[in-house]
C-alpha positions in Angstrom: 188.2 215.3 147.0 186.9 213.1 149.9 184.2 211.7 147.9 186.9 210.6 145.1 188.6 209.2 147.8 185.7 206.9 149.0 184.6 206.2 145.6 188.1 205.2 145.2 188.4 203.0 148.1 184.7 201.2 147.8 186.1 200.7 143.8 185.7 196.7 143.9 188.9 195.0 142.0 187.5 191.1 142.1 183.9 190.8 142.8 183.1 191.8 146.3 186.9 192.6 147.4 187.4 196.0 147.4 190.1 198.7 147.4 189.5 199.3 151.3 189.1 195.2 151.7 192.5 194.6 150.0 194.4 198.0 151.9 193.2 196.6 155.7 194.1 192.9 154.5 197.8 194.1 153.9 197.7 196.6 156.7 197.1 193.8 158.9 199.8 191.2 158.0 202.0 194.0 158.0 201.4 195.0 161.4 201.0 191.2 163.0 205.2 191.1 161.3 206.0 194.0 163.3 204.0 192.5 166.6 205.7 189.9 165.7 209.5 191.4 165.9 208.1 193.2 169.1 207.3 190.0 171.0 210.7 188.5 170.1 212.4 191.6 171.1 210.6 191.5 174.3 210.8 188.1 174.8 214.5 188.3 174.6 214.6 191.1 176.5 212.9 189.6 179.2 213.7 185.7 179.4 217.2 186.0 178.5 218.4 185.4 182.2 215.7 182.7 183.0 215.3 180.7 179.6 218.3 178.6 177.9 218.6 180.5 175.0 217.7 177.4 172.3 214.9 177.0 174.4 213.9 180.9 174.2 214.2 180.6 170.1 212.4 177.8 169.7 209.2 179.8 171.7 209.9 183.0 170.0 209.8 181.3 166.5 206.3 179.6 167.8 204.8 182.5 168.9 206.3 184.4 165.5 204.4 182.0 163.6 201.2 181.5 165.4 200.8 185.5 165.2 201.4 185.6 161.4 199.5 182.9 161.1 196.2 184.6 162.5 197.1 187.5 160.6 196.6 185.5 157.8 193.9 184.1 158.4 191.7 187.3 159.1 193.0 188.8 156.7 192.2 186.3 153.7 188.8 186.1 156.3 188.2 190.0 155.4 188.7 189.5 151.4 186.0 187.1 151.7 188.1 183.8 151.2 185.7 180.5 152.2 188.5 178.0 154.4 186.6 175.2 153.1 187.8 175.8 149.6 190.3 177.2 150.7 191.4 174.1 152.3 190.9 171.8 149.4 192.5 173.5 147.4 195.6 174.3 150.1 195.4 170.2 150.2 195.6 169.9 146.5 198.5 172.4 145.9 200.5 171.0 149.0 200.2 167.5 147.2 201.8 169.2 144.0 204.4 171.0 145.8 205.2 168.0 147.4 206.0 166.2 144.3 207.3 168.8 142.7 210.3 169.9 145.7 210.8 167.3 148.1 214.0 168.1 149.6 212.3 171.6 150.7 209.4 168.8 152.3 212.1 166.8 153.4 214.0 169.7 155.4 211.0 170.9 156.7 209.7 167.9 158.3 213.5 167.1 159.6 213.8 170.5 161.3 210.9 169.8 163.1 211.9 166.4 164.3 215.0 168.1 165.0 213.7 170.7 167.6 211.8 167.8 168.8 214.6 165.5 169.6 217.2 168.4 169.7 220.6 166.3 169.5 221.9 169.9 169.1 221.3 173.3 170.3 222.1 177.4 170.1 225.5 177.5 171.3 227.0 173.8 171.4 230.1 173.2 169.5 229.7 170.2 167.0 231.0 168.5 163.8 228.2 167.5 161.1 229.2 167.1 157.6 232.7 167.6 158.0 232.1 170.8 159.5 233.0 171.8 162.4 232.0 174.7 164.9 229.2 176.8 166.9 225.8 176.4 166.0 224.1 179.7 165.3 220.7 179.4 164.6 218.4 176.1 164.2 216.1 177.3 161.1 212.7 175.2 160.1 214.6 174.5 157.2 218.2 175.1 157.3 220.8 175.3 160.6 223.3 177.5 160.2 226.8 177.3 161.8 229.9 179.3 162.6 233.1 177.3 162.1 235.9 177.5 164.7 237.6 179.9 161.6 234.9 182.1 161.7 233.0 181.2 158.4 229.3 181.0 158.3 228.1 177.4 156.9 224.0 176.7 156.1 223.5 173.4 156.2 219.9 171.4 155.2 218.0 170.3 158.2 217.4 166.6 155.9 221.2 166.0 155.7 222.1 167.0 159.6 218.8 164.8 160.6 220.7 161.5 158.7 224.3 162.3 159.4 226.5 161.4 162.6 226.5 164.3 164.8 229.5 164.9 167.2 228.6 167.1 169.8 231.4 168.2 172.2 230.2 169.8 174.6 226.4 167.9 175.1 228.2 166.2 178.5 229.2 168.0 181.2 233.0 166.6 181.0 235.6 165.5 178.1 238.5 163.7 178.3 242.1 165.7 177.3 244.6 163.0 175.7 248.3 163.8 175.8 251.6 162.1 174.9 254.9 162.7 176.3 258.1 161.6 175.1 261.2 161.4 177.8 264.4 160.5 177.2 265.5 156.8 177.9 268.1 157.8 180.1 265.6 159.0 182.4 263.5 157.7 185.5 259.8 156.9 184.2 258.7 156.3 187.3 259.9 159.5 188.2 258.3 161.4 185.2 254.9 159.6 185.7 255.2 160.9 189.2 255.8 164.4 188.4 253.1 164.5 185.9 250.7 162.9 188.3 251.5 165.9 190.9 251.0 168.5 188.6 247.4 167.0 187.9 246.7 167.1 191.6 247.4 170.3 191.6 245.5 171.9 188.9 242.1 173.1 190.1 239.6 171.9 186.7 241.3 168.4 186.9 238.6 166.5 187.9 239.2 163.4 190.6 236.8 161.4 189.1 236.8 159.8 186.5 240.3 159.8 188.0 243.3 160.7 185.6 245.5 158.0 184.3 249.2 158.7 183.4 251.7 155.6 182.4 253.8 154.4 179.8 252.2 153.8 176.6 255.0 153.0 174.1 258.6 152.6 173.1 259.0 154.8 170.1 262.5 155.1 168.3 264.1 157.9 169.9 262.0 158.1 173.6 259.9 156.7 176.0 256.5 157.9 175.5 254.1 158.4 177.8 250.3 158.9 177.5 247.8 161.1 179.5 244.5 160.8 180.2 242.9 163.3 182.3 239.0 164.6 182.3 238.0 168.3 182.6 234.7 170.1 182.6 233.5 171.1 179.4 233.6 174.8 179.8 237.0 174.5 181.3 238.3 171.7 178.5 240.2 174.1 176.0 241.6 176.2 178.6 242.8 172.9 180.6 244.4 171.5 177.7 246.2 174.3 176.6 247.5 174.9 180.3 248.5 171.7 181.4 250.5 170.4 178.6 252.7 173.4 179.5 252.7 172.8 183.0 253.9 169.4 183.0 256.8 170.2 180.1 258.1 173.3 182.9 258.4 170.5 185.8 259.6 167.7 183.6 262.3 169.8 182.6 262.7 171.5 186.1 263.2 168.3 187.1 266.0 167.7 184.9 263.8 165.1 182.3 264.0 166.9 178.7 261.8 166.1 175.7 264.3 164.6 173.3 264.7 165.4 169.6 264.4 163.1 166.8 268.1 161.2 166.6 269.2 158.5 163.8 272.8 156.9 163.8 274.3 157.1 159.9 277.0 154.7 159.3 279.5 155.5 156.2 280.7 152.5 154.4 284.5 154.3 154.4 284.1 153.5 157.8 282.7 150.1 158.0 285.5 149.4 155.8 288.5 150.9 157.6 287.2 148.7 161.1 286.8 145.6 159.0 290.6 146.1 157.8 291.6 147.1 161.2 290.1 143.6 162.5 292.3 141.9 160.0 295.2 143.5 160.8 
């Protein structure tokens, strides 16, 4: 049985490349891929605390790639593969492919121009494409994203690498933009005041750049004021959400009241009875 065994493994399928040749080739890329998972397990394991985290993937998908990559190479090394033809004719074929898919060549070479320049990374919020949300994963070819709804969206590297990127959260503060309407009857001296204190006092209101509060327009049925005030980043949606509130309690607490929408109708029954009673 053991000597069918060896007969069977030393059984040559292409010239000098034999069953055993071919069965340590595979066993080889097969266990570089799950050295590779190890490392990025580890990796993460490890450096989660003391690596940014689109820095960590960027070094984990490197070190992924140069192991495979090795693998490869000894194993096409064991079958007996020369690298000089081998080379040529990798040349050759990547001229072909080249003509024959070059959005895939296209997305490849922007992804890596993208983790070069890295406009975005693992975690920011952004708007590409008319998308909008958290950016998942940064791919050679592809990024994927999670929109603010919570659908998954792939997006080519070649069409994020040419279109305006808006990245909200790539400074360290952002600007929250408010108007409030009062009632012409009231102070707006007063109101701008109020608002102003209620700034002061909220702790992620930033001093500088210092907040601006006045009166930006005379709309049809109130005064309206604007609001410009600058938060951290990480404290920007909470901020918004808070003050707005805030300033709409002490507004009213201070007897100012967001108005409604009014309009004055005139009936022409009415017209016409004052213009007889003019007459008359």
């Amino acid at each position: 049985m053991n000597i069918e065994i060896l007969k069977l493994l030393n059984m040559h399928l292409y010239k000098k490349i034999s069953v055993l040749d071919m069965l340590v080739s595979v066993l080889v890329v097969v266990v570089a891929l799950v050295a590779a998972r190890l490392v990025a397990a580890y990796m993460r394991r490890t450096f989660k605390d003391k690596i940014r985290k689109d820095n960590l993937e960027v070094a984990i998908k490197l070190i992924n790639w140069t192991i495979v990559a090795v693998a490869v190479i000894y194993a096409l090394g064991e079958l007996g593969f020369k690298f000089s033809g081998l080379m040529v004719a990798g040349g050759i074929a990547g001229v072909v492919i080249g003509f024959a898919s070059q959005s895939i060549v296209g997305n490849l070479i922007s992804g890596i121009f993208l983790m070069i320049e890295r406009p975005i990374k693992i975690g920011d919020q952004v708007s590409i494409n008319d998308y909008s949300g958290f950016v998942e994963d940064i791919r050679i070819i592809s990024t994927t994203l999670r929109t603010f709804d919570g659908l998954y969206v792939r997006i080519p590297n070649e069409k994020i690498f040419t279109a305006p990127i808006v990245n909200y959260v790539n400074h360290i503060v952002r600007r929250i933009d408010y108007t409030v309407g009062i009632r012409y009857s009231d102070d707006a001296d007063k109101a701008i005041a109020v608002i102003k204190r209620v700034i002061d006092e909220y702790p992620f209101a930033l001093k500088y750049p210092a907040p601006v509060v006045f009166v930006e327009t005379l709309g049809d049925n109130c005064v309206n004021i604007a609001v410009r005030i600058w938060a951290p980043v990480a404290e920007w949606y909470g901020a918004k959400m808070e003050l707005l509130w805030r300033i709409k309690i002490e507004l009213e607490r201070e007897g100012m009241e967001i108005p409604f929408p009014q309009r004055v109708v005139w009936f022409g029954n009415e017209l016409k009875t004052n213009a007889q009673v003019r007459q008359e």
